[in-house]
Each structure stands twice: as C-alpha cells, then as structure tokens.
N, C-alpha and C positions, 0 to 999 in steps of 0.2 A: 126307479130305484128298488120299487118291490118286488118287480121281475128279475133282475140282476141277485138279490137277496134271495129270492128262492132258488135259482139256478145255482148259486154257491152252498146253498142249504142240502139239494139234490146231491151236490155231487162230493159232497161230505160224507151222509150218509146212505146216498148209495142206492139199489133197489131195494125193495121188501118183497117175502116170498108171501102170495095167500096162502094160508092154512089150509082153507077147504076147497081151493081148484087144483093147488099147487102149483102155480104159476107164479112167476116171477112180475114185480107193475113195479111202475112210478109211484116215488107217494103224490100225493095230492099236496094241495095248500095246507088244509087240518091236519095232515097226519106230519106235516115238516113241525109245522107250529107246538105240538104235542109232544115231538120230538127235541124241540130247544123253545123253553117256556121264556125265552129273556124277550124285554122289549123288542118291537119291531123296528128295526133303525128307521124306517122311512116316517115314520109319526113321531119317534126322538127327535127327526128332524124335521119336523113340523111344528113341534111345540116348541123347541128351542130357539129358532127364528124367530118365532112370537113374541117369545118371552124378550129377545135380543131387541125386537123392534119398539118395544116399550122402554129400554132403556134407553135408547133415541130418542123416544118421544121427551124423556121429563132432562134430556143434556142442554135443550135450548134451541131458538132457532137460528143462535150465530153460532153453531158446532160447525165443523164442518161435514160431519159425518151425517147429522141430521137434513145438513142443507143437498148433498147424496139422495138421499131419500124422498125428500118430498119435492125438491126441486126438478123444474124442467130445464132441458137444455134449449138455446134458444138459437138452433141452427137450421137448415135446410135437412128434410128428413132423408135418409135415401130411399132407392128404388126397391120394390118389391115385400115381401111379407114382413112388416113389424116383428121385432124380437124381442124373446118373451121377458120382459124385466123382474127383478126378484119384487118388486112392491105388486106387481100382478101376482106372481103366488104368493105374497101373503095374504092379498085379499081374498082371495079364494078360498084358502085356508078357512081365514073367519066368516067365508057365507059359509061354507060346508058345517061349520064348529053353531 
C-alpha cells in the first residue's frame, strides 16, 4: 500500500527541477512526505486494525465476529502456498510495534 501511495503522491506532484544542476528528478520518499505532511494511509491502517481488533476481543467469545477471528476452520486445507490471513498481519503488526 506504501508503494501504491507514493506512485499516486509522484504523479500529483509531478517532477521537481534541481536548482544547482538544472536538471529535472523524481522526488524521493522525503521530499513526497515534506510535500503532503498528512498521515501515511498505510500505518492509519495499521493502527486502526489494531485498535478494531480489540474491540473483538472485549464483544465475547459467542460473537460471531470474534469467533472469525480466533477460530480455525476445520476442513481439508488445499493445495499449494497458504493465504495470508488478516490475523497474520496483525500479529506482525504487534511484533514490529
């Protein structure tokens, strides 16, 4: 999502000219961010997950919505590379945090 967000950042604003080669560049990551000081949507959406996942936690374990979440399904798995489920990224989240 951060890459997506920068490429829409890029082509908002456009090139910048250097001063002292006179050359025309790409901004960089710093000079987009310096350019639009709002949050980064990819960490709004990180913490807000978070936060969503806690109100899970305290609805109960006969929610349904909790039972989503911490439950397994108890099927035959298919073939090939496991898909990534959102309780994997928020655990990651909170090793990274």
């Amino acid at each position: 999502m951060r890459v997506f967000e920068n490429k829409v950042l890029r082509k908002i604003f456009g090139p910048k000219r250097d001063e002292a080669t006179r050359e025309w560049r790409k901004l960089n990551n710093e000079g987009l961010h310096d350019l639009y000081p709002s949050p980064i949507i990819f960490r709004v959406k990180k913490s807000r997950s978070v936060r969503w996942t806690g109100h899970v936690e305290h609805m109960g374990k006969s929610r349904g919505v909790c039972r989503v979440l911490v439950g397994k399904p108890e099927r035959k798995k298919p073939l090939g590379k496991p898909r990534l489920r959102w309780v994997y990224d928020i655990k990651m989240v909170l090793q990274e945090a």
